[in-house]
N, C-alpha and C positions, 0 to 999 in steps of 0.2 A: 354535278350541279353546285354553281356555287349559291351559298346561304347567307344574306344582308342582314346581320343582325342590328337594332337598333337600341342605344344605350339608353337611360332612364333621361340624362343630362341631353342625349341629342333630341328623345321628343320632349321636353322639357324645353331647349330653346325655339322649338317647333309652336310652343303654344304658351309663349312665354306673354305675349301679346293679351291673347286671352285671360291668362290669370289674371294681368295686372286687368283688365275692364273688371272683371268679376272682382278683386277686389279692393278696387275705388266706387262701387255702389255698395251704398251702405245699409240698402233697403234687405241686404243677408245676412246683418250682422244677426250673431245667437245661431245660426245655421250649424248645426255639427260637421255636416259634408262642409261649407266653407270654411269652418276650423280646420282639418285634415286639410281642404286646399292653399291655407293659410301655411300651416306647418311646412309644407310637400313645397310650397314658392320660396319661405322660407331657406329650405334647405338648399333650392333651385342655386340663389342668390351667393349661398357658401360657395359653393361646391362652384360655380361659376367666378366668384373673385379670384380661390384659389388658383382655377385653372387661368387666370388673365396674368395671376402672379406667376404665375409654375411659365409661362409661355416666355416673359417677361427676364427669367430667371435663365432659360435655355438660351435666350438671345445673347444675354452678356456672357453668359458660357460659351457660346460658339464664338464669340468675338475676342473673349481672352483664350480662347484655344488657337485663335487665326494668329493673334500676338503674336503667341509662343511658339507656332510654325517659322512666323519670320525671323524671330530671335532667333531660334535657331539655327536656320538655314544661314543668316547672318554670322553667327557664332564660327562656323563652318569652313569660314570665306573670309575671316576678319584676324590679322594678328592681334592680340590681345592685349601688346604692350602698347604699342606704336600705334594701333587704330587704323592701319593701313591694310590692304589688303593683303593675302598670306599668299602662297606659293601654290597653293591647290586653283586658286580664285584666279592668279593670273593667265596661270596656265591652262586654264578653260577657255580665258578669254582672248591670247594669244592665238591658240586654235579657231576662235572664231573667226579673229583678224586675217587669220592666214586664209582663209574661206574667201571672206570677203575679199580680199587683195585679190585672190589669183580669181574669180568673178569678175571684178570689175579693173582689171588688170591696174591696181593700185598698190603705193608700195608703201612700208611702214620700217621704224628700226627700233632695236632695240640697245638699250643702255645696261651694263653693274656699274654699283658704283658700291665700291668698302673705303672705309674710315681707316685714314693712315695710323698703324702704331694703336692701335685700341688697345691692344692686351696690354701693354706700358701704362694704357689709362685707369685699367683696371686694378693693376698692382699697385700703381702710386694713389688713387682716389677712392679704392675700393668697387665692387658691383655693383651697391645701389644705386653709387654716385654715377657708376657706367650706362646702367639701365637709364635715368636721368635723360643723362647727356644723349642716348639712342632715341629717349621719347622727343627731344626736344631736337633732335637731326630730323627727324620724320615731320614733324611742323614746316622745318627749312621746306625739305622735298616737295610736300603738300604745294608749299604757296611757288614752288619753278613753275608745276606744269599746268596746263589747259585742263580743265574739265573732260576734254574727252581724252585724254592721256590717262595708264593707270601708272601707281608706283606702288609696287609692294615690298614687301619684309622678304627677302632670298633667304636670308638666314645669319644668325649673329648678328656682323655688324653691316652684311651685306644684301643693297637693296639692287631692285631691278625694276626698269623702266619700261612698257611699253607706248611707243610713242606713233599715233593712228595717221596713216598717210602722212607720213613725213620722212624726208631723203638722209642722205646721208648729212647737208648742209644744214640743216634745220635741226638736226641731233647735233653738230658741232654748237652750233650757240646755245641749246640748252643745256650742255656740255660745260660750257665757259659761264655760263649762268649758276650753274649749282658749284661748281669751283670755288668762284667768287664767295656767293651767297655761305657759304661753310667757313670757309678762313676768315670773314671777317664778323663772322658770329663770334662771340664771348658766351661758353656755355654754363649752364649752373648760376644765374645769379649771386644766389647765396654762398658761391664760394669762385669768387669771382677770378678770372686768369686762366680760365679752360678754356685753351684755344684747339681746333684739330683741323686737321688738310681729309684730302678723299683723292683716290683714285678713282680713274672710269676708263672703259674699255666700253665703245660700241658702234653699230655696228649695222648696214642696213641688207633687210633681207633681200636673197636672191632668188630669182625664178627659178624655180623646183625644190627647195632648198627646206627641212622641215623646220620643225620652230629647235627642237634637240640640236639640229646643227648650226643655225641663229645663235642661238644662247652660250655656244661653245666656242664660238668665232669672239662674241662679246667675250667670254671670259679669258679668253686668250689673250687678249689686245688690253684686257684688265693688266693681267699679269709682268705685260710687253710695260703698263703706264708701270708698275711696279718699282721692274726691274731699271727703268729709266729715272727714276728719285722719288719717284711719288707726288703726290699734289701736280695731276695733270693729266690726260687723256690720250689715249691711242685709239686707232682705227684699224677695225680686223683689216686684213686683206682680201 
């Protein structure tokens, strides 16, 4: 059998009505029992603020704890340098893309794109200045694609596109877009004459085809733009 116990404060707000009529007549003042009920509403009224504080106090705890969920979950999904999304985050959500594609029988491609000669930039400009020039490539990137297009950090100096229902022809011109958009960047302000090119290899998916074997097609065709002079793009086969 279960037993309802009832706390001082919860009949207390039960007859909170009542004290206060008892005492707003003043015909009880000198009353010893209205003293004690004086003291006992009193207390009522503590014990009652605190708990509006303490409630008050829970709320913005549970909201800076929700913060801190998302921070993190964001922290997770986020490269750090770049502010782009990481290799875990795309890859989740290529996986999703592939879902949806082979659903609703729609197709999507995928892009690498590395920075011609980076390590030459490194050694003559130093790291920082490398890192620099990496946070200020990933703004380029940012501002090619659509909103529902993602571009994350692959790794080093190399990023990856994926690009949501869109063919092979529609990856060539944002293709020829980020090409562009990189070579006639000037990077570093403050030390101004850093120019750099970028390769791209990519590449659109095929029916039955996983995203492992997508990504490896691009980076093949990366390779293919490479070994062909750099500053310019190939297409898997």
């Amino acid at each position: 059998m279960t037993i309802h116990t009832r706390t001082p404060i919860t009949v207390l707000d039960e007859k909170s009505a009542h004290f206060e009529q008892l005492l707003s007549d003043r015909s009880h003042e000198g009353n010893p029992l209205m003293m004690e009920y004086r003291l006992l509403y009193d207390e009522y009224c503590t014990l009652k603020h605190r708990e509006v504080l303490i409630e008050k106090e829970k709320k913005s705890l549970k909201t800076l704890l929700g913060e801190m969920d998302r921070s993190l979950v964001l922290a997770t999904r986020i490269d750090p340098m770049t502010g782009l999304a990481n290799r875990r985050d795309i890859m989740e959500k290529m996986e999703r893309e592939l879902s949806r594609s082979e659903r609703h029988q729609r197709t999507f491609a995928v892009m690498l794109v590395d920075l011609d000669n980076f390590k030459q930039l490194n050694e003559k400009y130093g790291f920082n200045d490398g890192d620099d020039v990496l946070v200020e490539v990933a703004r380029v990137l940012r501002g090619c694609v659509r909103n529902e297009d993602v571009c994350a950090r692959w790794g080093g100096e190399e990023f990856l596109f994926l690009l949501t229902e869109t063919n092979i022809d529609g990856a060539l011109t944002l293709a020829s877009k980020i090409l562009e958009s990189i070579s006639m960047t000037e990077f570093k302000a403050n030390r101004p004459g850093i120019r750099i090119t970028a390769s791209i290899g990519l590449c659109e998916h095929q029916v039955g085809e996983t995203i492992h074997d997508c990504v490896s097609r691009a980076d093949k065709a990366l390779r293919q733009a490479k070994e062909e002079g750099k500053n310019r793009f190939a297409v898997a086969v």
